[in-house]
C-alpha positions as CSV (number, residue, x, y, z in Angstrom):
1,X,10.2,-10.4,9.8
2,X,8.9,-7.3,11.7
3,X,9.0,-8.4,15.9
4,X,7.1,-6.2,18.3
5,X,9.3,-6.6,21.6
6,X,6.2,-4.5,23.6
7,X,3.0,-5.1,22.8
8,X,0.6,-2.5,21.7
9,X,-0.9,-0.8,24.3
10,X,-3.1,1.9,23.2
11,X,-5.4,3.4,24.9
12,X,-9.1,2.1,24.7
13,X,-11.7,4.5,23.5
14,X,-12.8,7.0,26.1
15,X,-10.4,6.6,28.7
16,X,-8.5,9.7,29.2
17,X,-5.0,10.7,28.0
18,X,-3.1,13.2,31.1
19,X,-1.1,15.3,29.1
20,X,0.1,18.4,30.7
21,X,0.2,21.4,28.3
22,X,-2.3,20.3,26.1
23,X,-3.8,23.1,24.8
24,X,-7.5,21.5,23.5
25,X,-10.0,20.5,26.5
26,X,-10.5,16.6,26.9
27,X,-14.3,15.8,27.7
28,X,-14.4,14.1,31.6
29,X,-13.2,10.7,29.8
30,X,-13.4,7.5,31.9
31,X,-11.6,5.7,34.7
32,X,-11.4,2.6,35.9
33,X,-13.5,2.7,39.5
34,X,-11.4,2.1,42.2
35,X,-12.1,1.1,46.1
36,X,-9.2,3.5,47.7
37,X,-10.5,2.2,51.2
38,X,-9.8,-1.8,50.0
39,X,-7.2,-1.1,47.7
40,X,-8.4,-2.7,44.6
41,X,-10.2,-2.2,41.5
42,X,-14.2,-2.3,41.3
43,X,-15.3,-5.2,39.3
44,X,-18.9,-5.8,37.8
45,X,-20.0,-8.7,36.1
46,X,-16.1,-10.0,35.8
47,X,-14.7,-7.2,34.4
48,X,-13.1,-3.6,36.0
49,X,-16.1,-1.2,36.4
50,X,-15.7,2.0,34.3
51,X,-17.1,5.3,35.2
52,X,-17.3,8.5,33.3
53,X,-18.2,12.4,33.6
54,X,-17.5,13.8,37.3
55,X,-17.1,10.3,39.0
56,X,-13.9,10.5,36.6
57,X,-12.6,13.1,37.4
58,X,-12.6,12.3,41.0
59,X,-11.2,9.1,40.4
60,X,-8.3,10.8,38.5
61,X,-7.9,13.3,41.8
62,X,-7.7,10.9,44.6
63,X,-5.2,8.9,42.3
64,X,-3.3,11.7,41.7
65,X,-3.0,12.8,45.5
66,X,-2.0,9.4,47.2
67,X,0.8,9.4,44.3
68,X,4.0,10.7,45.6
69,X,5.5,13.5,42.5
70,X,8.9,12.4,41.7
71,X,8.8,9.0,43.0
72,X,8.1,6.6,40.3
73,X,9.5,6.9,36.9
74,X,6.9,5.9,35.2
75,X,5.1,9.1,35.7
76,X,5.6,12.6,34.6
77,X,6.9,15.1,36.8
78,X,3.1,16.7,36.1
79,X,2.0,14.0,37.8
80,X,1.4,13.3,41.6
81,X,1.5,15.6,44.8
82,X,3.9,16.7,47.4
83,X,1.5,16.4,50.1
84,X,4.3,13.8,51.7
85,X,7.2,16.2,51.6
86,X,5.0,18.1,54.3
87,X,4.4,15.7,56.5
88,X,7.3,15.8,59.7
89,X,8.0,19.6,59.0
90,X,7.7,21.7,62.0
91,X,6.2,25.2,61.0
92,X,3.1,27.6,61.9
93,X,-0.2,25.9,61.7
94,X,-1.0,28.4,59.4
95,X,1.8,28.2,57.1
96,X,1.2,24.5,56.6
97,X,-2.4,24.6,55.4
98,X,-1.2,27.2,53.0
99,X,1.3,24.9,51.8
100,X,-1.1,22.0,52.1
101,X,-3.8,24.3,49.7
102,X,-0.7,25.2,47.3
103,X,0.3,21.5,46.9
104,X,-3.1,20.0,46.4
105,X,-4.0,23.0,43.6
106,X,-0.8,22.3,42.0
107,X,-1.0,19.0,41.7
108,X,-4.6,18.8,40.0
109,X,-4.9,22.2,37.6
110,X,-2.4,21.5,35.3
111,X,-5.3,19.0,34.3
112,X,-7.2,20.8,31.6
113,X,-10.6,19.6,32.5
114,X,-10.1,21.5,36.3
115,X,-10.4,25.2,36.3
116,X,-10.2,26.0,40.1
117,X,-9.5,24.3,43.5
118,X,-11.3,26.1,46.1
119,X,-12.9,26.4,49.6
120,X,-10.1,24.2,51.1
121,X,-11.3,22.8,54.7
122,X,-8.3,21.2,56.5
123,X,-8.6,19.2,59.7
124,X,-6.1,16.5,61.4
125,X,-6.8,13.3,63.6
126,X,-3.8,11.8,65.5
127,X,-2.5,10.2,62.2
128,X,-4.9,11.3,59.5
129,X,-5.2,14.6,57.7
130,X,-8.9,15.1,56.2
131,X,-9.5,17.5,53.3
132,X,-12.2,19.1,51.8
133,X,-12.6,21.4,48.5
134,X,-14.2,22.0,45.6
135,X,-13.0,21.7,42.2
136,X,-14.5,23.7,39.8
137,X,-14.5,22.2,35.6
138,X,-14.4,24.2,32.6
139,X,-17.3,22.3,31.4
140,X,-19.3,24.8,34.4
141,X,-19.5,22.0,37.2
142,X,-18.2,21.6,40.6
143,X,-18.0,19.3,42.9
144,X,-16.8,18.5,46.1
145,X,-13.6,16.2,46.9
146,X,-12.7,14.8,50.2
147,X,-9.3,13.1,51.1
148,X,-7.9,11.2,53.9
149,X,-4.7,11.4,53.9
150,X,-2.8,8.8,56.7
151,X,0.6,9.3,58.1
């Protein structure tokens, strides 16, 4: 008698796989939509919304910048940005938002659907760091990405 201690957790159709290194270019996939302001996933008609082509890929970069790199285990060490690790550190202005720009591109290329991060606009409230860029697909598209980060 053959027991499964885990079950089988495969990944549905469609939904995208985040390896790092792969060498063959993934379509945009799907992601489950999420409500980053609320906290919680979208639901429609009972059941997680899904959404697919660009509105993936952003999905996949807003939860890959509001996850901490090294943090949780359960993640690669691909996965997730640094953006934290700057917060607190006293040095030039312009040093940071390079560091901030180097951060954010390294934590999203390594996806093989991105091509470029560019056109970074950086600007900071009393406890809130608001970025703008654009991300640039090998598929030909861009788009642009904003993030609020709060400290």
């Amino acid at each position: 008698m053959d027991e499964q201690i885990f079950p089988d957790l495969t990944i549905p159709d469609g939904l995208t796989n985040h390896e790092a290194g792969s060498d063959a270019v993934s379509e945009y996939g799907k992601e489950l939509a999420f409500d980053f302001t609320r906290g919680e996933l979208i639901i429609e008609n009972g059941r997680p919304k899904l959404v697919e082509g660009i509105d993936a890929v952003k999905i996949w970069i807003e939860k890959t910048l509001r996850t901490a790199r090294y943090r949780y285990p359960i993640y690669s060490f691909e996965y997730g940005c640094e953006l934290e690790d700057l917060i607190g550190i006293e040095i030039p202005s312009d040093v940071l938002e390079s560091e901030i720009k180097r951060v954010i591109a390294e934590a999203i290329i390594y996806d093989d659907r991105i091509e470029s991060v560019e056109d970074f606009k950086i600007s900071r409230s009393s406890d809130c760091l608001h970025l703008t860029f654009r991300v640039v697909t090998v598929f030909g598209d861009s788009f642009t990405q904003e993030v609020n980060h709060h400290v």
